[in-house]
N, C-alpha and C positions, 0 to 999 in steps of 0.2 A: 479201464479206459480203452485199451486194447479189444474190447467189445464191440463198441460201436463204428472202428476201423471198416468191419466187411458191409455193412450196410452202406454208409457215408462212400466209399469208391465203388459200390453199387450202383449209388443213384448218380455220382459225377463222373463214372470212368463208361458204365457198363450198360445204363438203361437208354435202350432205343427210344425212349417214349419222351423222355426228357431233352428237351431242345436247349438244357446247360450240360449236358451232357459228353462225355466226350465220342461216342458210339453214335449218336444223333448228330453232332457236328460232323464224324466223318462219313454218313452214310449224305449226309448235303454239298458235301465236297462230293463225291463221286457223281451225286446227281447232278452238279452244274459241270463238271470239267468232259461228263459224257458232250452234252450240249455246248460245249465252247468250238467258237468259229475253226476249220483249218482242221475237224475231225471227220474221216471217212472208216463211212463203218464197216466198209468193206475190207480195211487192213487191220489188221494186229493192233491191240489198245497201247496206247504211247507208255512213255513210263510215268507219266504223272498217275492215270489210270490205273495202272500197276502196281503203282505204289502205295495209293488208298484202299485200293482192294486187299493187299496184302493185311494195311491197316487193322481194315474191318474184319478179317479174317481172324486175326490175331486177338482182336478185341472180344468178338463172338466165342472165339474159343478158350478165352479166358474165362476167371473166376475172381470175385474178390478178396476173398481168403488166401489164395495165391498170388495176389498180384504182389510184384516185390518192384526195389528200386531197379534193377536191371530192363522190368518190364517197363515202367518207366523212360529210362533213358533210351532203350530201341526207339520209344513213341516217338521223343523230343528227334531220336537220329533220323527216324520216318518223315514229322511231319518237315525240319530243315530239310532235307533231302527234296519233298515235293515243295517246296517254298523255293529250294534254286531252280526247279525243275520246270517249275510255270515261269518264272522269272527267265530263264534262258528262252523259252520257247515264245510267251508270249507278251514281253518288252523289252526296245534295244535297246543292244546291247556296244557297247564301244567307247572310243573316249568322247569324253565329255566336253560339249560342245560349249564355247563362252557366246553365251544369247549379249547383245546389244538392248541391254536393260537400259530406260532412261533410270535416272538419279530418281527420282520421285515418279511416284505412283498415285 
């Protein structure tokens, strides 16, 4: 059973080609957060950038024969990390306002 482990996180954690993939989802996050409004490419990449690249970094230099639960939970800490990180930057953020909802809709 143990066999079919390196293939199977191959094709869902590793393979760029594959668009369920996790190395294909994050090479599409960096391509759209490069192109998000409020980006000059004249400075230093923010840390959402950062932090995908690190991502994909990590991903590329993996293997699936080695991939373990540690590598794992980095990813989960990675991708909440860029999940508060676009969320801080870009929607506001404060308390929460009570909207003047009519009763029915």
């Amino acid at each position: 059973m143990m066999e079919a482990r390196g293939p199977v996180l191959d094709l869902v954690l590793l393979d760029p080609e594959n668009p369920r993939s996790l190395a294909f989802q994050v090479q599409r996050m960096a391509d759209h957060l490069r192109v998000l409004p409020g980006r000059n490419p004249d400075e230093p990449p923010p840390l959402s950038e950062r932090i995908v690249a690190r991502m994909h970094a990590d991903l590329i230099a993996s293997s699936a024969e080695s991939f373990d639960l540690e590598d794992f939970d980095a990813l989960e800490q990675d991708l909440m990390l860029l999940s508060d990180e676009i969320a801080a930057h870009y929607f506001i953020q404060g308390p929460s306002v009570d909207a003047d909802w009519p009763a029915q809709l």
